[in-house]
ZAMARGU-4260 file (C-alpha; in steps of 0.2 Angstrom, whole numbers, plus 5000, padded with zeros to 4 digits):
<rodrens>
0) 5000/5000/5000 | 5008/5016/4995 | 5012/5030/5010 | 5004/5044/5004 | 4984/5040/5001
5) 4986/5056/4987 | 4999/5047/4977 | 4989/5029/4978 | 4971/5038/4975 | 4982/5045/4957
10) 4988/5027/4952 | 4970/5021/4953 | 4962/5034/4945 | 4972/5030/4931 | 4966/5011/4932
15) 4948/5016/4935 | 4949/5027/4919 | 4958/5014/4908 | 4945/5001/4913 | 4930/5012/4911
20) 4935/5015/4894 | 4938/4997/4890 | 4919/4992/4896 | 4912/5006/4887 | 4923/5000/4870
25) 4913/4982/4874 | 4896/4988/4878 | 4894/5003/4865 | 4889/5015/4879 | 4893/5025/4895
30) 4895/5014/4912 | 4888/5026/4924 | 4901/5031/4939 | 4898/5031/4955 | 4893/5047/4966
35) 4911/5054/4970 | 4921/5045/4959 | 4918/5057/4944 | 4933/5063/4938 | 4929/5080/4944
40) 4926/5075/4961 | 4943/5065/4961 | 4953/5084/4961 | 4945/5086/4980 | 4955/5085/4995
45) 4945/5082/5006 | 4940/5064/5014 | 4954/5056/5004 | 4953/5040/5014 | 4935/5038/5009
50) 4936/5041/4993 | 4950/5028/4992 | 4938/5015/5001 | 4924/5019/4987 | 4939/5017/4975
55) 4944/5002/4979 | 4927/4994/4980 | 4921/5002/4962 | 4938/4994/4955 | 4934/4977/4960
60) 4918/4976/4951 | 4927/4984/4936 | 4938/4971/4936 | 4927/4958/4939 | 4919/4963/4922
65) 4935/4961/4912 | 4941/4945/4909 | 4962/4944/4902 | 4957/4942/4884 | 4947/4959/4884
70) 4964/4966/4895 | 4976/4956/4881 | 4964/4966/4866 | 4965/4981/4877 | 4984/4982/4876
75) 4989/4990/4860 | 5006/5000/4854 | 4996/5016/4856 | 4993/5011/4876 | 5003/5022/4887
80) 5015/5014/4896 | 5011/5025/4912 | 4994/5015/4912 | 5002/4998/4911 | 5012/5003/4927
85) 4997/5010/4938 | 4989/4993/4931 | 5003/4983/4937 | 5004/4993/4953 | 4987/4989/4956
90) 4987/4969/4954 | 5000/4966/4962 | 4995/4977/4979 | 4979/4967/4980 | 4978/4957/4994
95) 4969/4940/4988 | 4974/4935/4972 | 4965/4925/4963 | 4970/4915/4945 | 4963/4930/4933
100) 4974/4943/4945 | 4989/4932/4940 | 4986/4932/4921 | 4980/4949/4918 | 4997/4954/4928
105) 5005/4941/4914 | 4999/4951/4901 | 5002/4969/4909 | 5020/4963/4913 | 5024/4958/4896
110) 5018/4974/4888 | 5028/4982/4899 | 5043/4971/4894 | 5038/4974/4873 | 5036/4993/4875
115) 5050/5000/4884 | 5051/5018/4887 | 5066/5021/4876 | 5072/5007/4861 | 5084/4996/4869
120) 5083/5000/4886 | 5081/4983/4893 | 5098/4976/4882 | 5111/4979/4894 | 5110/4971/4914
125) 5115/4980/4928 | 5119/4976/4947 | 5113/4977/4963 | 5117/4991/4975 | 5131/4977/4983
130) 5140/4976/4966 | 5137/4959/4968 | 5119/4952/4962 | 5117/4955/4942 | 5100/4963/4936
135) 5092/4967/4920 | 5087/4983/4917 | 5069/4980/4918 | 5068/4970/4933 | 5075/4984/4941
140) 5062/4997/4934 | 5049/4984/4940 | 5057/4986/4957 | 5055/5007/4956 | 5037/5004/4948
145) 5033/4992/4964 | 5043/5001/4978 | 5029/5004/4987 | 5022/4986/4988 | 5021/4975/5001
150) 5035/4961/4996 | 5041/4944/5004 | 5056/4939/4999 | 5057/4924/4986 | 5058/4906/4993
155) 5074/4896/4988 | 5064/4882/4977 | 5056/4897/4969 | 5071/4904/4963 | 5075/4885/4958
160) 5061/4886/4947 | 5065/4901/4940 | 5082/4896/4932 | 5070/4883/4919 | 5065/4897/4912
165) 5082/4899/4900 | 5082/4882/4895 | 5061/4884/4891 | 5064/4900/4879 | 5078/4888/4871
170) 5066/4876/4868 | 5053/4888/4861 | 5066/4895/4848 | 5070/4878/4842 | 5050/4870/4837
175) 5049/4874/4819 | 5031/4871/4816 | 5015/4876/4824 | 5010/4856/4828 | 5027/4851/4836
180) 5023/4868/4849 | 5007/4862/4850 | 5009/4843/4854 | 5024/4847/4865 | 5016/4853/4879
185) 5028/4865/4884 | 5012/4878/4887 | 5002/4868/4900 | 5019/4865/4908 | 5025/4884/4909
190) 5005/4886/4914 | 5007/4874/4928 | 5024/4884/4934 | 5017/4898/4936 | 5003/4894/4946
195) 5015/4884/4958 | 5022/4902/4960 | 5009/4907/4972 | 5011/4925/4979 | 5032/4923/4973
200) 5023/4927/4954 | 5019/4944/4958 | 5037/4947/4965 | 5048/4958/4952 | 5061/4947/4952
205) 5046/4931/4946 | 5040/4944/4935 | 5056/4951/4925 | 5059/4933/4921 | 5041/4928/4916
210) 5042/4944/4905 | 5055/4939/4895 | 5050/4923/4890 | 5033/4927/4886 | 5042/4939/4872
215) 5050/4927/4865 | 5038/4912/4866 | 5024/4925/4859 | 5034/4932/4844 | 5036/4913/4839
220) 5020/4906/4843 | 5014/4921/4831 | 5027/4918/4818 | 5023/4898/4815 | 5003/4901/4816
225) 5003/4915/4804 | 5015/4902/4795 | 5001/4889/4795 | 4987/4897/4792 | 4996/4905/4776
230) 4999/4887/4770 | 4983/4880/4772 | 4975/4897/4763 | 4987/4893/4750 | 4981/4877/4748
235) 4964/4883/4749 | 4967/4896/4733 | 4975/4881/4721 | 4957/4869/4727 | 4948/4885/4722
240) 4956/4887/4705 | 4952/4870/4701 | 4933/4869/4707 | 4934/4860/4722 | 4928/4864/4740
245) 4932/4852/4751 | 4949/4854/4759 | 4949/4841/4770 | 4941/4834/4787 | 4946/4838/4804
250) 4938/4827/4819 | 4927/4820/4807 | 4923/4838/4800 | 4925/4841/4782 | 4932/4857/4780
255) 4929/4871/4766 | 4936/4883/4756 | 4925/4895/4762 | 4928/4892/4780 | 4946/4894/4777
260) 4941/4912/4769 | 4932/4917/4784 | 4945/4913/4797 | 4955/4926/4804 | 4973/4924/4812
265) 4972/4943/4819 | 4954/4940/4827 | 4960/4921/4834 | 4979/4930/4842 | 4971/4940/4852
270) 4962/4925/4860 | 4966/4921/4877 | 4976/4905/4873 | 4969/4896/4887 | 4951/4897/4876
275) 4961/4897/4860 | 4969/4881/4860 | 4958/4870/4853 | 4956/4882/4838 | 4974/4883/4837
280) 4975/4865/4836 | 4962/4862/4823 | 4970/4873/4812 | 4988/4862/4815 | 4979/4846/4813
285) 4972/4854/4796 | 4990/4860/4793 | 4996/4841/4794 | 4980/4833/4784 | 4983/4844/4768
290) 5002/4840/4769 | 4998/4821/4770 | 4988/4820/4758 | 4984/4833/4745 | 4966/4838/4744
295) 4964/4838/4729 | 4972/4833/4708 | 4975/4847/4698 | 4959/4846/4685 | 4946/4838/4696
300) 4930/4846/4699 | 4918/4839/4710 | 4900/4843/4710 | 4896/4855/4722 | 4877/4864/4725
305) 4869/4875/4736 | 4852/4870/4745 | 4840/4884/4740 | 4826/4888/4754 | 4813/4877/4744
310) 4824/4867/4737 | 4814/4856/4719 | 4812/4838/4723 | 4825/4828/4709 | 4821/4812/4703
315) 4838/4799/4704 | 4839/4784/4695 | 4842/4771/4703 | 4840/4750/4703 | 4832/4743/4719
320) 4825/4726/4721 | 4810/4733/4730 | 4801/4752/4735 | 4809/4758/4749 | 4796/4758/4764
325) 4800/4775/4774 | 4786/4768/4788 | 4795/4752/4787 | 4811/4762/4790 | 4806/4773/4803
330) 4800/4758/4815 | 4816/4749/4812 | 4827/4760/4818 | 4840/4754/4829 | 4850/4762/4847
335) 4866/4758/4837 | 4857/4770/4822 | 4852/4783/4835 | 4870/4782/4842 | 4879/4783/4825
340) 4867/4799/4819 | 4870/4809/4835 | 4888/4809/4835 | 4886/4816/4818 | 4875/4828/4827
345) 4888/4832/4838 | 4901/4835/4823 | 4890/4846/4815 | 4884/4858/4830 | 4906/4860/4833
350) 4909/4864/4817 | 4897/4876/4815 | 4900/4883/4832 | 4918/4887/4828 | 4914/4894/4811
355) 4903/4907/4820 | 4913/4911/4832 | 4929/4915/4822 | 4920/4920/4808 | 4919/4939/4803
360) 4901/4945/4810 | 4897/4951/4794 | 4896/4934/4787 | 4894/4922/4800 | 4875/4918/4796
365) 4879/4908/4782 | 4889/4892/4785 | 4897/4884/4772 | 4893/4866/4771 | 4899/4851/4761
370) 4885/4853/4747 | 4876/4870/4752 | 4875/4883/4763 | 4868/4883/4779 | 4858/4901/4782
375) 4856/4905/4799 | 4843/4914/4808 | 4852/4927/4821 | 4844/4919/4835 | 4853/4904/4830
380) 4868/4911/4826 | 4869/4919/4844 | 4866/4902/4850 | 4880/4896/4843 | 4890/4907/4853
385) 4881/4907/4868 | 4892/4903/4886 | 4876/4900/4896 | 4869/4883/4888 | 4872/4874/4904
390) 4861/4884/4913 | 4843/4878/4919 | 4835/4895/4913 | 4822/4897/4899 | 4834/4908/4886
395) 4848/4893/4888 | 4834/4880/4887 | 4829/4890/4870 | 4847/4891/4865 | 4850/4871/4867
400) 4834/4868/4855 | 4839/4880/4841 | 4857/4871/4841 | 4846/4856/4841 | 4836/4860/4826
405) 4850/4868/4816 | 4860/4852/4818 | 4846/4840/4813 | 4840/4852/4799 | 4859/4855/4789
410) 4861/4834/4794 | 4843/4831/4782 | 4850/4840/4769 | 4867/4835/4767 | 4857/4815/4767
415) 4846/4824/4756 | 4857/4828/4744 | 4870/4811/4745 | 4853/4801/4740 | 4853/4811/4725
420) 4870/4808/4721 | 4867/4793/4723 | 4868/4787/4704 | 4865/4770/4700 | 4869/4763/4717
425) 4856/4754/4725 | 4867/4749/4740 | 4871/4767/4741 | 4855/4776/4739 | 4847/4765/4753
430) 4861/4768/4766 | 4857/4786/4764 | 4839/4781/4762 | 4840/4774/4780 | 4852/4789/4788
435) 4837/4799/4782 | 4823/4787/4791 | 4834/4789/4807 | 4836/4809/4807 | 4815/4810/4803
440) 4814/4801/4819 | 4826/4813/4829 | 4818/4826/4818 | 4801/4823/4826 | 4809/4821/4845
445) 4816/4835/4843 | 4803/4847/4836 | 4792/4839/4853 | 4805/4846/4864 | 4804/4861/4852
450) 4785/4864/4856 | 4786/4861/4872 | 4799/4875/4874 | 4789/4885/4866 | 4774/4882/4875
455) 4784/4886/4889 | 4790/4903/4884 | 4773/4908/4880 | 4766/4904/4896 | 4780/4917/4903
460) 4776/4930/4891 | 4793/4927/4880 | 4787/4929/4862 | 4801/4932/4857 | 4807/4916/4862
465) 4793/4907/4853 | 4796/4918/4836 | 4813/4910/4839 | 4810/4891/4840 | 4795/4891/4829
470) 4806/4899/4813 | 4819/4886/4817 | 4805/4872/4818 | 4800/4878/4803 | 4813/4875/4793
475) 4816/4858/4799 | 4798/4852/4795 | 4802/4858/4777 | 4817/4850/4775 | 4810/4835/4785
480) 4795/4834/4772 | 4805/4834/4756 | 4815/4820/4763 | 4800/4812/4765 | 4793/4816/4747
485) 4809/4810/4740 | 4809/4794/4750 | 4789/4792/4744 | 4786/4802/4732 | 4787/4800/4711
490) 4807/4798/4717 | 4805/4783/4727 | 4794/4775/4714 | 4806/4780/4699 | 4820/4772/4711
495) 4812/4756/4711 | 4806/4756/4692 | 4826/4762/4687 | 4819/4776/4677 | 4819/4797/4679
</rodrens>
């Protein structure tokens, strides 16, 4: 805590007034202040120690509302570093710190560290005031930033642990692709240190270390995936040029041209990498697939539609020994079928998640699918990002039967159109025949859960909700009707026959 109450009432100013901003950047708006904290009020002299009580209170709600990957977006080359000090001054004088204290003061450290004061100044190392205890420069402009704060000294094992941190950055500077970073668990394991740290993280001496190597292990984690994500666009570019769409699958996902256009390296770095790593290693696994095995020989154009809104029902021509029975179907349907279809489910609710959420917002309404695109209502598309589907609340009740619907609907039309290009197959036009039967019957569970939600909502007044679940029903009894008419109609019949 610093001596004079003046000196610490000016450093968290400048933190209120940095996070004020940041909130109002997120929400679009003011963030109403409390009574006395204006900055007006702030220039006062009177009742310092109250105000600073208000402060303090006011900057724990703030921070509360800013999670590390809001602070990391925050930080730009425009920031002040007079900012990042009163930040750091702040996070590291709090008296209970908790695991978001200790990565936002990761984040401001390394900022710090990137954007010294003058080009340079943390090259050359100095020494301590015995002449016998080497510094580095910035460890020592920690130790004037912090000289206020309450410090232990480190522990002995702590200072052990320090020491692995040459031997990591080493490490870091030798992976030469993004995977081999990835798979060699080197981030988990700096994680892990860091958190062993305890209370010794926030000490100058912890923190001029940590600094340093999150430089370094940033500049190349950077380097590789923009290195990546170039590769697999070039590789998008040349399937393009030749007609294809289909990259290849990841988790059982195929992967498209167009979702490759719609990802964006910037927007994904300036994830926390915490929630970023599993896109990070989609995007090696893709990496790694298109290198195995090229997508796609130069020349070859495979057919490729896109499923209109009321899609024409096409006649296929195809030999079977008998009609197809969709009734039949339907009551034969097995667990093992159930259990098949919903882990397609599954595959298709992820891959449409993450092409929401790291597509530009401009576009994210339309998925690109194997054979069409998938058009999204926005309900359905904020569903997709939704963080509150584990709740028991009516809006994340609605939000898990719109996920439900879209995933059933984009799994009847991509059945839909296989059958059609099924050709002359029989075999192969009644496997999708059958994947069809299976998802009708999920279809019509899941547009009774669908109802009821929505009988729900209404009974609470929610019409909005109801708008919401009933456009998305709709859609899927559409779909779910052509199937039907295909699998019955005039198409079922010139299947059977062998004739258009």
């Amino acid at each position: 805590m610093a001596e004079d109450p003046k000196w610490e009432l000016a450093i968290l100013a400048t933190v209120q007034g940095f996070c004020e901003k940041l909130l109002q950047d997120a929400v679009e708006g003011e963030v109403p202040v409390p009574a006395g904290l204006e900055t007006v009020s702030l220039q006062a002299d009177d009742d310092v120690g109250g105000t600073l009580s208000a402060m303090r209170r006011w900057l724990r709600l703030l921070d509360m509302a800013i999670s590390p990957a809001m602070l990391r977006r925050a930080f730009t080359d425009e920031t002040d570093p007079e900012i990042a000090e009163a930040m750091l001054r702040y996070f590291v004088r709090k008296k209970d710190h908790t695991d978001y204290d200790r990565d936002k003061t990761d984040i401001v450290v390394t900022f710090l560290y990137r954007h010294p004061r003058v080009p340079g100044q943390w090259d050359q190392r100095g020494y301590g005031l015995d002449g016998s205890l080497p510094l580095s420069p910035f460890e020592i402009a920690l130790i004037e930033i912090l000289a206020d704060s309450d410090l232990l000294p480190l522990p002995e094992e702590h200072v052990q642990v320090l020491r692995k941190f040459d031997s990591l950055e080493e490490q870091v500077l030798q992976f030469k692709d993004l995977n081999g970073l990835l798979e060699s668990g080197i981030i988990q394991s700096v994680r892990q240190i860091k958190q062993n740290l305890e209370e010794s993280f926030f000490h100058p001496g912890v923190l001029a270390t940590i600094a340093p190597y999150n430089a370094t292990f940033g500049a190349r984690f950077d380097e590789l995936f923009r290195e990546a994500t170039k590769q697999i666009k070039s590789f998008a570019g040349h399937l393009e040029q030749q007609g294809g769409t289909i990259l290849g699958s990841v988790d059982g996902v195929d992967v498209t041209v167009d979702h490759v256009k719609a990802m964006d390296e910037n927007s994904l770095l300036r994830l926390d990498y915490g929630h970023a790593l599993d896109k990070f290693r989609r995007v090696s696994r893709l990496k790694q697939t298109l290198e195995q095995m090229p997508p796609m020989k130069r020349g070859a154009k495979p057919a490729v539609s896109t499923a209109p809104s009321k899609p024409a029902i096409k006649t296929v021509s195809v030999v079977t020994e008998k009609p197809f029975s969709l009734g039949s179907a339907r009551k034969a349907v097995t667990q093992q079928q159930l259990a098949a279809e919903e882990t397609k489910l599954l595959k298709v609710e992820e891959s449409v998640r993450i092409f929401v959420r790291v597509a530009d917002p401009k576009f994210r309404q339309v998925v690109p699918m194997r054979f069409f695109n998938l058009t999204l209502t926005p309900a359905e598309a904020d569903a997709y990002c939704a963080d509150f589907l584990e709740e028991k609340s009516l809006r994340a009740g609605v939000a898990r039967v719109l996920l439900r619907l879209v995933a059933v609907t984009a799994r009847i039309i991509t059945e839909w159109e296989e059958l059609k290009r099924a050709g002359n197959s029989s075999s192969l036009w009644k496997l999708h025949a059958d994947s069809l039967a299976t998802l009708l019957e999920i279809g019509s569970n899941a547009a009774e859960n669908a109802e009821r939600v929505s009988v729900m909502a209404t009974q609470r007044g929610q019409k909005q909700h109801v708008d919401e679940v009933q456009t998305s029903l709709k859609k899927l009894r559409e779909y779910s009707s052509i199937a039907e008419r295909s699998l019955t109609g005039s198409e079922a019949k010139g299947a059977a026959a062998g004739t258009d």
